[in-house]
PATIVEX-996325 format. One line per 10 residues: number of its first residue (from 0); their letters; for each residue x negated, y, z of N, C-alpha, C, O, CB. Coordinates in steps of 0.1 Angstrom, whole numbers, plus 5000, padded with zeros to 4 digits. Glycine has a CB too. Example, Ala and Ser with C-alpha at 12.3 -4.5 7.8 and 13.67 -1.06 7.14 Angstrom:
BEGIN
0> AS> 4868 4943 5078 4877 4955 5078 4868 4967 5078 4858 4967 5085 4887 4955 5090; 4872 4978 5071 4863 4989 5071 4871 5000 5079 4866 5011 5080 4859 4994 5057
//
This chain:
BEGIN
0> XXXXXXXXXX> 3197 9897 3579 3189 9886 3585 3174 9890 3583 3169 9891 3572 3192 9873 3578; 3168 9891 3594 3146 9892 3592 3149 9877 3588 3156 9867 3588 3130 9893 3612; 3137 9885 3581 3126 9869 3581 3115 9878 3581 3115 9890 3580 3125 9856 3566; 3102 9866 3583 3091 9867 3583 3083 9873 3573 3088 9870 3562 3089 9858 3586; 3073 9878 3571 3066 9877 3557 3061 9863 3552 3066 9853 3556 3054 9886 3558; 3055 9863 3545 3045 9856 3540 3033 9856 3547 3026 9866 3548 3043 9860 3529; 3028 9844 3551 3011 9845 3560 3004 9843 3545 3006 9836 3536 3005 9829 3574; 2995 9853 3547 2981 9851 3538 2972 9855 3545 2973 9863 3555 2979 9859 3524; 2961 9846 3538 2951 9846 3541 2941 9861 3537 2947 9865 3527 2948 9833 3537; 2933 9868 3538 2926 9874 3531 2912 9872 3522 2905 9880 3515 2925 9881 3539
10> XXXXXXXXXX> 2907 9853 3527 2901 9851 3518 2906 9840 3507 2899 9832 3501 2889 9850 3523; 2920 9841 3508 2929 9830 3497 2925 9816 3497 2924 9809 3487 2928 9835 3481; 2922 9814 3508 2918 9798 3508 2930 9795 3515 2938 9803 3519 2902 9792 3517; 2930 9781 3518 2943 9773 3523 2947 9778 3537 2937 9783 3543 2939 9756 3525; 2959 9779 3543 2963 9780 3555 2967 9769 3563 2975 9769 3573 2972 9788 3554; 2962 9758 3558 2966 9746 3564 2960 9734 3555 2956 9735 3543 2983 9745 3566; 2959 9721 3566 2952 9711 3559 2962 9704 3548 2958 9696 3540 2947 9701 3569; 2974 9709 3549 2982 9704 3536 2981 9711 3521 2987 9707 3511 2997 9704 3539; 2972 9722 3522 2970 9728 3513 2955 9725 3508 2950 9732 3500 2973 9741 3516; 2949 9715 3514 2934 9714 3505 2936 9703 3498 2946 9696 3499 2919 9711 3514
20> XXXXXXXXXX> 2925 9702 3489 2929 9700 3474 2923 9686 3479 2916 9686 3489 2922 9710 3459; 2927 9675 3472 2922 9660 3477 2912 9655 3480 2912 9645 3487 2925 9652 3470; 2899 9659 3474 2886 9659 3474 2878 9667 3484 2865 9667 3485 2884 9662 3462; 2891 9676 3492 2883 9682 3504 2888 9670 3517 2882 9667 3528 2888 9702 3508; 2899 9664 3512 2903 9659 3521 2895 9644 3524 2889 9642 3535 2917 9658 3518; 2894 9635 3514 2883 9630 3511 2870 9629 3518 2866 9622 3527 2881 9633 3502; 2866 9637 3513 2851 9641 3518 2851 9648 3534 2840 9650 3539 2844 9652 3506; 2863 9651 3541 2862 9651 3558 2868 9638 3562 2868 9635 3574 2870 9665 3566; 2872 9631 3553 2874 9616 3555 2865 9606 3560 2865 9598 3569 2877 9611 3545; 2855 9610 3547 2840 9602 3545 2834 9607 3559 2831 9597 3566 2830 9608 3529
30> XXXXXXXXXX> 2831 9617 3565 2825 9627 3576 2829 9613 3586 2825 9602 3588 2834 9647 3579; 2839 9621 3590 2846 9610 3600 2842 9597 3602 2836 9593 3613 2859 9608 3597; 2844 9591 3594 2837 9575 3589 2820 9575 3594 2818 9567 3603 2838 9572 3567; 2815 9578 3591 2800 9584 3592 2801 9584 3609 2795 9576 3615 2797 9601 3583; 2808 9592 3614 2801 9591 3624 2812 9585 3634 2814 9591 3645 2794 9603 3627; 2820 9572 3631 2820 9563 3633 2815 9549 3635 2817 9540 3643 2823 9565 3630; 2805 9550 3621 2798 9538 3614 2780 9543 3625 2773 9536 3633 2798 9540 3590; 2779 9551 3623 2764 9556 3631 2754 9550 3625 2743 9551 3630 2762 9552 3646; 2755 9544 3612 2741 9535 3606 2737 9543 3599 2742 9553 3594 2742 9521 3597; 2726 9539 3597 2711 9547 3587 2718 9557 3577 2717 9569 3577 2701 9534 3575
40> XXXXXXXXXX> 2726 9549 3569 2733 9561 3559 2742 9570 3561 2743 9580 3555 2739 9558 3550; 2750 9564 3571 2756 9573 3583 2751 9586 3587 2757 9597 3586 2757 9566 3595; 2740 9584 3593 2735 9595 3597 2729 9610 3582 2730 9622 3580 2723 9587 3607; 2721 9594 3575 2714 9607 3563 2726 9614 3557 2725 9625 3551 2704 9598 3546; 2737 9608 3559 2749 9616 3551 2754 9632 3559 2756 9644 3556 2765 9602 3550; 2755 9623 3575 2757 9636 3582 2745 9645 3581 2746 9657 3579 2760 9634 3598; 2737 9641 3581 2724 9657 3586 2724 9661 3571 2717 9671 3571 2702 9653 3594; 2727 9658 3555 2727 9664 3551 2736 9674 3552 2733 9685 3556 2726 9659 3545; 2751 9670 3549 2757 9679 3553 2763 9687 3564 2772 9695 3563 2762 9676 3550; 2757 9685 3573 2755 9698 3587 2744 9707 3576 2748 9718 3573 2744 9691 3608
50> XXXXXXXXXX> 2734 9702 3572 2724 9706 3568 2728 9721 3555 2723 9731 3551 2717 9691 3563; 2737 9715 3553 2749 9718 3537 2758 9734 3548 2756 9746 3546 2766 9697 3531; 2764 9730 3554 2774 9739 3564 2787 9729 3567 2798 9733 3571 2779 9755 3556; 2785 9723 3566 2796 9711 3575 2795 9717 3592 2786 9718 3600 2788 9691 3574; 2812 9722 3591 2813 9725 3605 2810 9712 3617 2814 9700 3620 2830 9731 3607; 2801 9722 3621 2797 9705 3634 2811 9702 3645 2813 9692 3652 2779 9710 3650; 2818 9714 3644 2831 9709 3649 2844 9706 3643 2856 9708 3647 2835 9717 3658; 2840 9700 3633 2848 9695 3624 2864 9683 3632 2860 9673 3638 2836 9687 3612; 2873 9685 3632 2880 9677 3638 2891 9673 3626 2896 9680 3617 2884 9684 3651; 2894 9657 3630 2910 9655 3622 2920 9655 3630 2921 9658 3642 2913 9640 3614
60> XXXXXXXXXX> 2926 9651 3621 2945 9651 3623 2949 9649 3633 2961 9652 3635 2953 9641 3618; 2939 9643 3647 2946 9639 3663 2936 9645 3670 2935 9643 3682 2948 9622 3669; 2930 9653 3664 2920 9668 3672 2904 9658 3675 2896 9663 3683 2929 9677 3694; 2901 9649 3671 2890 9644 3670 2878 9645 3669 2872 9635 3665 2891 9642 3667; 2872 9654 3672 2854 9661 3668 2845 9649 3664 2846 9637 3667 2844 9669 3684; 2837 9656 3656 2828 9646 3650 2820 9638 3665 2818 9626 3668 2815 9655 3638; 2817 9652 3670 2810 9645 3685 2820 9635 3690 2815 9624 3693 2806 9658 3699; 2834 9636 3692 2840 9625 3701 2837 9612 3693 2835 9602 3700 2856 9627 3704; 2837 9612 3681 2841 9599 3675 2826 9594 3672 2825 9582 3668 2852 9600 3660; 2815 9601 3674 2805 9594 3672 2793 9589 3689 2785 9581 3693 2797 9603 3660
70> XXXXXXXXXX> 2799 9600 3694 2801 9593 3713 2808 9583 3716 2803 9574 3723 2808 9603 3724; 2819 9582 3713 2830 9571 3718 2823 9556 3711 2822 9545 3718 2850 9575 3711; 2819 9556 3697 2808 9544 3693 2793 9541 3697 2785 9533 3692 2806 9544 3678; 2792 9550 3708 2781 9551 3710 2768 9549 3701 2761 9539 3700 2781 9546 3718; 2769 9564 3694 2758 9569 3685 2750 9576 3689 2752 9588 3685 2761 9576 3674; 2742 9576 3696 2735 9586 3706 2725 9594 3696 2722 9605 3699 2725 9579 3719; 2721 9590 3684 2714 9597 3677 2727 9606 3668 2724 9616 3661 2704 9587 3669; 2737 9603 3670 2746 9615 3656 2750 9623 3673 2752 9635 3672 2767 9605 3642; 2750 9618 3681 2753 9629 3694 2744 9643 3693 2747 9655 3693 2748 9622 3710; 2733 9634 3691 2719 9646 3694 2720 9653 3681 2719 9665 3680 2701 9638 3697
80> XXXXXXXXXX> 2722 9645 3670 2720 9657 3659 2732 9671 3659 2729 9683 3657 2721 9649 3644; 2742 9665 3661 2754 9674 3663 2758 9681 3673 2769 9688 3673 2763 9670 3662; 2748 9681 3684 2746 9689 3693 2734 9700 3689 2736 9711 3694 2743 9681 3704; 2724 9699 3682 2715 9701 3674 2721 9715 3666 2714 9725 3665 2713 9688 3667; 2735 9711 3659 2742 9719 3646 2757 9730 3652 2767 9737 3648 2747 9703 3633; 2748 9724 3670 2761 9738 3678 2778 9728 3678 2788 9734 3674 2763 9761 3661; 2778 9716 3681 2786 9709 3680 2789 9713 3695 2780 9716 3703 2783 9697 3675; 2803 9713 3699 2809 9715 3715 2816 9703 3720 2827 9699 3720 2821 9727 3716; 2801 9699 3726 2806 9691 3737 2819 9685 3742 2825 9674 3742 2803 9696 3744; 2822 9701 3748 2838 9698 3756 2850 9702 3751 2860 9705 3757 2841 9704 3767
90> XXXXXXXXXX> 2847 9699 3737 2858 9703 3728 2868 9688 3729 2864 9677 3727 2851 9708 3712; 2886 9692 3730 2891 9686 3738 2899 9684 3727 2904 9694 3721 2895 9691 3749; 2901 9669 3721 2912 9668 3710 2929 9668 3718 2933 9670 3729 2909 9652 3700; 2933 9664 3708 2952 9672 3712 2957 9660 3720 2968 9655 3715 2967 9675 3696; 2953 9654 3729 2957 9645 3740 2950 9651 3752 2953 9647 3764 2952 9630 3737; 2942 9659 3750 2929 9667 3762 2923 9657 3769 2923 9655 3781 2937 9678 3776; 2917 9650 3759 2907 9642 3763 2895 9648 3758 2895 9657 3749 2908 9629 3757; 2884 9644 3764 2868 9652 3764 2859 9640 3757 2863 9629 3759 2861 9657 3784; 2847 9641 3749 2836 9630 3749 2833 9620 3755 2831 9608 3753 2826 9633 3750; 2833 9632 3770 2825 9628 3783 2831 9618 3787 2826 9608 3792 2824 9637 3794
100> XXXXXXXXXX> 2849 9619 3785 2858 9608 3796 2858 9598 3785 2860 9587 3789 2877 9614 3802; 2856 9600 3771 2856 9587 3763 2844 9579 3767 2846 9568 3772 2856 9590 3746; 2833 9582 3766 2821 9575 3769 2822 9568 3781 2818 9557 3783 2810 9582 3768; 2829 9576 3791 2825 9566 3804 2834 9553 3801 2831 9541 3801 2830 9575 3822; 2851 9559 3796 2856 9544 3796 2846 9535 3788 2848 9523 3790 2871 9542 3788; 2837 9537 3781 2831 9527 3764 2817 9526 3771 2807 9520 3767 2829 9538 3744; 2817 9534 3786 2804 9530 3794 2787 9530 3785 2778 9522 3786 2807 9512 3798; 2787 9540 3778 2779 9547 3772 2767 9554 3776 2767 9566 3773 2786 9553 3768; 2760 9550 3782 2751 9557 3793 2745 9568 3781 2746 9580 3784 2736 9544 3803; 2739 9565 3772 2727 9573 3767 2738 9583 3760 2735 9595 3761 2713 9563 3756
110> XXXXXXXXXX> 2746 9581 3756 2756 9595 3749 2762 9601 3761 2770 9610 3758 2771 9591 3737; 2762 9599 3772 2765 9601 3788 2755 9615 3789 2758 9627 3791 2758 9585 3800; 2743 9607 3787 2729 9619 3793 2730 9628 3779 2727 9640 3779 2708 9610 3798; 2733 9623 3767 2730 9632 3754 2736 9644 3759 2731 9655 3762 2736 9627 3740; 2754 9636 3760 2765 9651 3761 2759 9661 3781 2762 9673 3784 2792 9642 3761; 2757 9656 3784 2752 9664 3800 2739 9674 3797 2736 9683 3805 2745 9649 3813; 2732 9670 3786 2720 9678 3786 2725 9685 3774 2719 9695 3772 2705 9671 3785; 2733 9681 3767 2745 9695 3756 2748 9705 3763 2750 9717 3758 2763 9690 3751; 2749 9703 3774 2762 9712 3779 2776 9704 3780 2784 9709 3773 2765 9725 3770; 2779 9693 3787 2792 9685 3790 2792 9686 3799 2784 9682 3807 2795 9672 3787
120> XXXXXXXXXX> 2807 9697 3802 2812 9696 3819 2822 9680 3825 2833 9676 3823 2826 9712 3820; 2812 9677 3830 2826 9665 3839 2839 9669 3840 2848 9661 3836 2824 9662 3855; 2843 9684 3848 2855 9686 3851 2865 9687 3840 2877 9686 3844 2854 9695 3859; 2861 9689 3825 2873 9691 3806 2881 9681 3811 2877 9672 3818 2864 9686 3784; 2893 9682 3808 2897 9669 3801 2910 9665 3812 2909 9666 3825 2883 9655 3800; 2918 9662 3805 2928 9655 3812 2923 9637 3809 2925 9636 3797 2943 9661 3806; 2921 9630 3813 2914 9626 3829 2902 9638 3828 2902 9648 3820 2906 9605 3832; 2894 9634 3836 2882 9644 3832 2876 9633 3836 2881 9623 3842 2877 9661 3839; 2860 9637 3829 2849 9626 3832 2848 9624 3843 2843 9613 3844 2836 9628 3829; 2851 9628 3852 2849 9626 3867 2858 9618 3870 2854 9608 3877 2850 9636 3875
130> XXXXXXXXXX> 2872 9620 3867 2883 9612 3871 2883 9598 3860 2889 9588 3863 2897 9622 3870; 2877 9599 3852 2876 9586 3846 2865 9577 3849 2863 9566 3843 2875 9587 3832; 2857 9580 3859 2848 9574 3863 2856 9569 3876 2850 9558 3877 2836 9582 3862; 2865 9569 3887 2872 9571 3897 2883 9556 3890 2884 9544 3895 2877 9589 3899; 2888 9560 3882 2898 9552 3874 2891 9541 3872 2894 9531 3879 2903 9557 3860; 2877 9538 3862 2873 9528 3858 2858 9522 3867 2847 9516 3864 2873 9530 3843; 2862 9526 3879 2852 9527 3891 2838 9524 3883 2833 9513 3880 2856 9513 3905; 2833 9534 3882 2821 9538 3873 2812 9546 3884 2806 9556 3880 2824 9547 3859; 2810 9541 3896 2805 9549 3903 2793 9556 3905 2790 9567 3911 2805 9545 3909; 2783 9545 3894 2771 9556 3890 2775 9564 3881 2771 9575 3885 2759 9551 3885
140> XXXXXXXXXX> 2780 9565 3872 2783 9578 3865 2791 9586 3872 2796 9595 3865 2790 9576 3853; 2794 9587 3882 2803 9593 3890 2795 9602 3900 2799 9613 3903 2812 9583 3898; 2782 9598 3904 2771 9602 3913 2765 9608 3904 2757 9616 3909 2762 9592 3921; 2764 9609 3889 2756 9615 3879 2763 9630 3879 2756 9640 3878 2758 9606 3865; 2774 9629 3880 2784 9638 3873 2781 9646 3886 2772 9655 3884 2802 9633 3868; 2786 9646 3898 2788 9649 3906 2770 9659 3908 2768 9670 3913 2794 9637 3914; 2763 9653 3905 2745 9658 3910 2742 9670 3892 2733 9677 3890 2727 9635 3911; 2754 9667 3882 2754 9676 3873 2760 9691 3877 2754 9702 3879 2761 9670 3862; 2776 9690 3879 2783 9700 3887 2775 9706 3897 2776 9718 3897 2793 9694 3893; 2768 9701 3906 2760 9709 3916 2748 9722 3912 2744 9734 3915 2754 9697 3923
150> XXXXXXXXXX> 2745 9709 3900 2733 9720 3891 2737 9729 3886 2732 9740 3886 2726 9717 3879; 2752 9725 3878 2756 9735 3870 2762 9744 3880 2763 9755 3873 2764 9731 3858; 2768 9748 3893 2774 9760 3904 2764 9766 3905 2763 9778 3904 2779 9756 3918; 2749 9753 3910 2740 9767 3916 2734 9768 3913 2725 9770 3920 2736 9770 3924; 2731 9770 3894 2724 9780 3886 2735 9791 3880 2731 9802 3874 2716 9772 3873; 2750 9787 3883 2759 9795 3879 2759 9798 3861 2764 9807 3854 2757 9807 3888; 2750 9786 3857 2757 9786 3842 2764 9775 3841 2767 9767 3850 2746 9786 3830; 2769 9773 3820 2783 9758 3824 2773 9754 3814 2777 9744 3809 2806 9758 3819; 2759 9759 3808 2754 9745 3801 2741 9746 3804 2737 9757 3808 2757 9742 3784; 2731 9736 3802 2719 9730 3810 2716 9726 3795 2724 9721 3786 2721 9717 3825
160> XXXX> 2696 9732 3796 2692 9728 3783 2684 9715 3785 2672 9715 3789 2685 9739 3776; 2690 9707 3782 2684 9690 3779 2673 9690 3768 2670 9680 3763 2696 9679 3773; 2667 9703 3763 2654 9695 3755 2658 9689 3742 2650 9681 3738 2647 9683 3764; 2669 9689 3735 2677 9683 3726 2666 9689 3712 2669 9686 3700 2695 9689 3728
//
């Protein structure tokens, strides 16, 4: 009978989130929460720790990025900072949902233009921003998206620098 080896790591840290020790777990708990909450301490807590090396694409347990969960409350200031710390936009949690398609349902204009001047493609996402705008007849965000995509074909890059 094979079996497999043993997976190791080569820098002997955990191979999974069931292997960090409670206090890491914790503290990407606290993260999360933060940029949920989006208030004053909210934020000083995140920019320290981006500041620290907190992965700006830090995601939990249902593939969540810090950016989705602080877009979807519409935090437009933890948007910008975590775009700021190389956070991805169109990073798609494990339902393949995008920022972009959360905000339009939560009708989010200003984390709308944050993630578009990130680099947020309309088309990510199962819906995609585009199709969630169609769904929840959002039609100006739909003429937005649509006059983004155009920019973004015919400069032939996928991100547009918003001045962030």
């Amino acid at each position: 009978m094979d079996s497999a080896p043993p997976q190791t790591q080569t820098n002997g840290g955990p191979r999974s989130a069931d292997e960090l020790p409670p206090e890491a777990i914790a503290f990407a708990s606290k993260m999360f929460d933060a940029a949920r909450k989006g208030d004053e301490l909210s934020v000083a807590l995140l920019t320290q720790a981006l500041q620290r090396g907190l992965p700006a694409n830090l995601t939990n347990d249902k593939g969540d990025s810090l950016i989705m969960l602080a877009s979807y409350h519409g935090h437009t200031n933890l948007v910008r900072l975590l775009l700021r710390h190389n956070a991805d936009p169109n990073r798609l949690n494990d339902r393949g949902q995008s920022p972009l398609a959360g905000v339009v349902f939560k009708n989010e204009r200003e984390c709308i233009e944050a993630l578009l001047a990130g680099g947020a493609d309309p088309e990510m996402g199962e819906p995609s921003a585009l199709d969630a705008c169609r769904i929840f007849k959002q039609e100006e965000f739909e003429g937005m998206f649509k006059e983004h995509i155009e920019k973004l074909r015919g400069t032939g890059a996928r991100a547009v620098d918003g001045g962030l």
